[in-house]
C-alpha positions as CSV (number, residue, x, y, z in Angstrom):
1,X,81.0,117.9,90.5
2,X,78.0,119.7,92.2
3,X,76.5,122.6,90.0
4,X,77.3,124.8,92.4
5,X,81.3,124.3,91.6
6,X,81.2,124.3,88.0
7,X,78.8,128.0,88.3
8,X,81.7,129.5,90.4
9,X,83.9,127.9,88.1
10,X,82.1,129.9,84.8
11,X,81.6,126.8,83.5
12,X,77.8,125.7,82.0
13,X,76.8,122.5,81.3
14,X,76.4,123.4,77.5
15,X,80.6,124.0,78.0
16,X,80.8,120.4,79.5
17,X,78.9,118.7,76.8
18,X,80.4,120.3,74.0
19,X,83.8,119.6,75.5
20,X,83.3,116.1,76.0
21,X,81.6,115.6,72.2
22,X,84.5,117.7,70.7
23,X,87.2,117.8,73.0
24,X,90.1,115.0,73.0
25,X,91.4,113.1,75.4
26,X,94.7,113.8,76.4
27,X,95.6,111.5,79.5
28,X,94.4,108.5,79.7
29,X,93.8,106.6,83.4
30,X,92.9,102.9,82.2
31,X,93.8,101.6,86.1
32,X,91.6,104.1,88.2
33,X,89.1,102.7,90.5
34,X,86.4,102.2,90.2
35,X,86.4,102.9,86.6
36,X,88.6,103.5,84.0
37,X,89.3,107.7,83.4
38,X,90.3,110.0,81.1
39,X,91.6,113.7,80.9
40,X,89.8,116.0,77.9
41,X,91.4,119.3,76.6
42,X,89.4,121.0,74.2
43,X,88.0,124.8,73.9
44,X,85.1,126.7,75.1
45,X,84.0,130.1,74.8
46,X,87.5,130.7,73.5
47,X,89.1,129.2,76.0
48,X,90.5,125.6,77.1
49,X,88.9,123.9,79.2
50,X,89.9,120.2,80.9
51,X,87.5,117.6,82.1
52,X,88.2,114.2,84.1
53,X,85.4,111.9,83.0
54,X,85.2,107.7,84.2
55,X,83.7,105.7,81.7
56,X,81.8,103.1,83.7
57,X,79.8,100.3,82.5
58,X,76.8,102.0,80.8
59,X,77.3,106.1,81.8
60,X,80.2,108.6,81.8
61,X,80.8,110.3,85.6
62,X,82.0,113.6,86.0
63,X,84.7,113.7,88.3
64,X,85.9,117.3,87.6
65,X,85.8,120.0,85.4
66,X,88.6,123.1,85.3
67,X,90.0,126.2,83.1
68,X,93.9,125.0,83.2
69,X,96.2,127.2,84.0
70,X,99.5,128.5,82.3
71,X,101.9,127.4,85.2
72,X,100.6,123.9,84.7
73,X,100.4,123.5,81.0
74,X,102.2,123.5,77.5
75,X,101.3,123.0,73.6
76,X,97.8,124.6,74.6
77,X,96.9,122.9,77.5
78,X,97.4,119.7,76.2
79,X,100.5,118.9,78.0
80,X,101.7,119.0,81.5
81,X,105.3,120.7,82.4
82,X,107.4,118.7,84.2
């Protein structure tokens, strides 16, 4: 995701990185292409915050990072309504 997204967003890198090293994952994608992903929920400047990460072979992409939304969410935004 472009800085430019995650600075309209209010989201800093220092909320990324915190979120990925204390965050946890709460959906995991083991079949997406071309590497394996995973859905993070955790909490950042008092609020949660969600991250899609791929783990590929040696690094961890960025594929998006967003503030979820009540409509969306349950047991504090670590599970999706149906």
């Amino acid at each position: 995701m472009p800085t430019g997204e995650m600075d309209e967003r209010g989201i800093f890198t220092e909320d990324l990185v915190n979120l990925i090293l204390k965050g946890s994952i709460i959906e995991d994608y083991p079949d997406t292409k071309p590497c394996p992903s995973a859905l993070i929920s955790g909490s950042t400047g008092g609020r949660h915050c969600h991250a899609v990460v791929e783990l590929c072979e040696n690094h961890l992409r960025i594929v998006t990072v967003y503030w979820p939304v009540d409509e969306k969410w349950t047991n504090q935004m670590t599970k999706r309504k149906s």
